[in-house]
Every structure is written in structure tokens, then in C-alpha cells.
N, C-alpha and C positions, 0 to 999 in steps of 0.2 A: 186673305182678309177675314174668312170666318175663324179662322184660330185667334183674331185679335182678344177678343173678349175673354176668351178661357185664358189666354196668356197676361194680360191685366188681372185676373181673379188670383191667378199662382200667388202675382207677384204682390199685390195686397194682403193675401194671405201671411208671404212670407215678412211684409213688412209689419203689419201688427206683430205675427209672431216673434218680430225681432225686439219692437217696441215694449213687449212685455216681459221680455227678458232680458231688455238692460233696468226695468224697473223693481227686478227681484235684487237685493243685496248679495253683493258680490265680494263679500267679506267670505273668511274661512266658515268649516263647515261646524267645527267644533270650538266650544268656549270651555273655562272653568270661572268659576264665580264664588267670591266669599261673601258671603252674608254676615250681618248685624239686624238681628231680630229684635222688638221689641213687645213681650206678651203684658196686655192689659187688664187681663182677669184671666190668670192663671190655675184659678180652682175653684171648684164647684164646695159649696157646701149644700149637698142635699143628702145629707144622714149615711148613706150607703159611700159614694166615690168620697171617701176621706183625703183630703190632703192639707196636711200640717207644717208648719216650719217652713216659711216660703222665707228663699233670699233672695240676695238682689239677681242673684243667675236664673234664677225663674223667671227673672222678668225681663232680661238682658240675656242672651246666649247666641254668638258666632254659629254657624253649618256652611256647610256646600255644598255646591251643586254641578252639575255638567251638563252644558246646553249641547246639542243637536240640531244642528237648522237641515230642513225639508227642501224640498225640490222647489217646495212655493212658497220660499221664504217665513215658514214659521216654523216654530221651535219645538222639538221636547226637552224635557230638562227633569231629571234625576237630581233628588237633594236628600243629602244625609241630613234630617233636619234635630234630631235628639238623641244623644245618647250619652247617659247620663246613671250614673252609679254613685249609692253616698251613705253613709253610715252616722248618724247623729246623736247622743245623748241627751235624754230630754229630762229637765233636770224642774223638781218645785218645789214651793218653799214651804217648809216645817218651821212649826212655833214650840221654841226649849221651855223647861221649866221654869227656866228664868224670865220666861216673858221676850225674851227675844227671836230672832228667826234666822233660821239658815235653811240652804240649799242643796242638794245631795238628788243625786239620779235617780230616775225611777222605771227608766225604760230605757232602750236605744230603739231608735226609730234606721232600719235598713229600708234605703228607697232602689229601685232600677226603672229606667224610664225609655226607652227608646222609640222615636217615630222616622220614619222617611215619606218622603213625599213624591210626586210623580207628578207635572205640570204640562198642558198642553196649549202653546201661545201662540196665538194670532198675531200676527204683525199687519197693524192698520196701516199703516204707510211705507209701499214697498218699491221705495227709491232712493236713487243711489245718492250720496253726498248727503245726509240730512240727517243733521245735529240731533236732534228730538224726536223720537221715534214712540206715539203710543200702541200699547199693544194691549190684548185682554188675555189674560187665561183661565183655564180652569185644574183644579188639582184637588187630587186624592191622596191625604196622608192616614196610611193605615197606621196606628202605636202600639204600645204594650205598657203597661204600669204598674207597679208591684211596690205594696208599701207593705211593709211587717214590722211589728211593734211588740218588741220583744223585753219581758218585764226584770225590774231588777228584784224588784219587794212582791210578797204574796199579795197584798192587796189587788194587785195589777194581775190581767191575763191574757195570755199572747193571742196577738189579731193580725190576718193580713188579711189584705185587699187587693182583688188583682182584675185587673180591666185590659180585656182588648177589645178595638175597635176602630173606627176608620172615620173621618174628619171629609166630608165637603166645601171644595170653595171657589168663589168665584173673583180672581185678581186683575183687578185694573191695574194696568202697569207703565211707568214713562224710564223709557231707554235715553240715555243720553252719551253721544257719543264724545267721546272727552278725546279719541285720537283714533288713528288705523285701527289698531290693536284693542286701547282701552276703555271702558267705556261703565257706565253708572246706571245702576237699576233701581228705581224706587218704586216701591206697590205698597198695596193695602188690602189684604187676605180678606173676603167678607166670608164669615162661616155659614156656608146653607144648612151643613147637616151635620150631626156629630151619633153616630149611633156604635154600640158595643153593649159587649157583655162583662155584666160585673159577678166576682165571684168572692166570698168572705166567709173567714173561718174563725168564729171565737171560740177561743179555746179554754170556758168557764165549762169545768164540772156540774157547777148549779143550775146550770142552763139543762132542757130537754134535747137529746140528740137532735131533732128537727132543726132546732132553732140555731145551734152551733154552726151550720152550714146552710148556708142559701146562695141563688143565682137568680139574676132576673137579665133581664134584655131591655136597655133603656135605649131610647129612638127619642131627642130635642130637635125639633126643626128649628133657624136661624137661634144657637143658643147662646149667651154672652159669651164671646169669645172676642176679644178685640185684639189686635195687632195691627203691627205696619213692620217693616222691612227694608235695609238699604243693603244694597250690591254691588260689588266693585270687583268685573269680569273682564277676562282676557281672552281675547281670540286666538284659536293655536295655527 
């Protein structure tokens, strides 16, 4: 009779323990996920991080990702989130002697942009069968951005600009499970941090050496950076 009590403890033990792990998602372990990004302030203008000639893929741009789920049901997730190479002629308008005007290049603008991302999500609701699944995470995307402006006419002279640096943020996110397998991710990235280093070379003779080259270390806490995101991932 005295063993009763400890043999009741086991077996409560072992029934919570069991209760909590039909409550862990019993889907696969690994996902892949494609994205449709949507950035809403793309570029800074403040004098130094130059970015020029935005189209519509700046604001619009596909990546992907690979999720990882844990032993307690949350996730890491790897995303190729930027990589991007592009060569453009930048072209402005002259006035002829006739009074008229035309157009002719004056630079080519060489961009390269690459960033990835690295996300760690929480899964609020960790039970099985359930359509709607919020989660939170958090994510670190380190970039690299290189912009060179390379002149056609003397008046013009050659500048790049190159930033690296690493992006904070915090993502409220809703899972929605569309079947077994497939399933919908909608979030909304808030930026806490955006800090790097900018480095820039103008390459004007009439400048003083100093001044040709400089670096500084820029650090914006919450800085406009707006987006939102939809996902359409599969369970392997």
C-alpha cells in the first residue's frame, strides 16, 4: 500500500508527459518555402548610402527559405532573401542648338546586392489538427551592397558605394495550414535595427585625398523600413 502514491506520481507523470507531446505538431521535420516579398521604402536617401533607379523588383522580389522544426515545436528557418546583380545606363537630357533636346548616357550605374536571413519562430499554438497556427519570430539578415557609377563623359566621376551590415526584426506571423503537406505564411517584418558600415570612393582629382575616401559606422534604431511577406511552403 505505501508504493501506491509513488506509483500514482509515475503514472501522472507519464500522462502529462504524454499530453504534451501529442500537443507538439507531428508534421515533418523539415519544410521548403517560397516567398513573395513586398519592400515599402526601399532606400535611404541620406547623402552617403545612395540608392538610385528603384524598379519595380525593388519593391517586389521572390526568395527562399528552409524551415527546421525543434523538438518543441518551433522553427529555424534559413532564407536566401537577396541576390541581385544589374548593370544600368543612366541616361539625361541635353539641349541642341536648335533649341531642342535629346538624350544620351552619361554613366552606367553597376549594382550587387545580396542579403540572407536567419529566423527563429516560436510556435504559440502547439496542437495537432489546427488550421491557423500564430507564431512570432525573430531574425537576423546580414547584406552586402555595392553600387558603382561609372562615367561616360569627363564632366562625370567614377563613385561607389559599399555597405555592409545586418538588419534586426521582429515577425508576427500566421501559418495557415491549407492541407498535410501545404501550407501559407503571412508576416510583417518590423525592423528594430539596421546597423553597417558604409565605405565610398570619389574618384574626382579635384577633391583633396582625404576627402576621396571615407568610412563611417551608421547604427538607426526602428529605421523606415517597411514590408510584409507571403509564403507558400511544403513539408518534406
Amino acid at each position: 500500500m505505501k508504493h501506491i502514491p509513488a506509483l500514482l506520481l509515475v503514472a501522472c507523470t507519464c500522462n502529462v508527459h504524454a499530453q504534451t507531446a501529442d500537443e507538439l505538431p507531428t508534421g515533418d521535420k523539415y519544410a521548403v518555402k517560397a516567398y513573395l516579398s513586398g519592400l515599402f521604402s526601399p532606400y535611404n536617401n541620406d547623402g552617403y548610402n545612395w540608392r538610385p533607379l528603384a524598379e519595380s523588383r525593388d519593391y517586389i522580389h521572390p526568395s527562399a527559405a528552409v524551415m527546421i522544426r525543434t523538438q518543441r515545436g518551433n522553427f529555424h528557418e534559413f532564407e536566401i532573401s537577396n541576390v541581385d546583380f544589374r548593370h544600368t545606363d543612366v541616361s539625361e537630357r541635353f539641349k541642341d542648338p536648335a533649341g531642342g533636346y535629346y538624350y544620351r548616357p552619361v554613366y552606367k550605374l553597376s549594382s550587387t546586392r545580396i542579403a540572407f536571413r536567419y529566423e527563429y519562430i516560436i510556435t504559440l499554438v502547439k496542437r495537432n489538427n489546427t488550421r491557423f497556427i500564430p507564431t512570432l519570430g525573430w531574425a537576423a539578415m546580414p547584406y552586402f551592397d555595392r553600387f558603382a557609377q561609372i562615367p561616360y563623359i569627363s564632366s562625370n566621376v567614377p563613385v561607389t558605394t559599399t555597405t555592409l551590415g545586418i538588419k534586426s526584426f521582429i515577425v508576427p506571423r500566421l501559418q495557415v495550414n491549407v492541407s498535410k503537406k501545404v501550407f501559407m505564411d503571412m508576416n510583417v517584418p518590423i525592423c528594430l535595427l539596421d546597423m553597417g558600415t558604409v565605405r565610398q570612393n570619389i574618384a574626382d582629382p579635384t577633391l583633396p585625398l582625404r576627402n576621396q575616401k571615407y568610412s563611417l559606422v551608421d547604427v538607426q534604431l526602428a529605421p523606415r523600413y517597411f514590408s510584409a511577406r507571403i509564403g507558400l511552403g511544403v513539408r518534406l
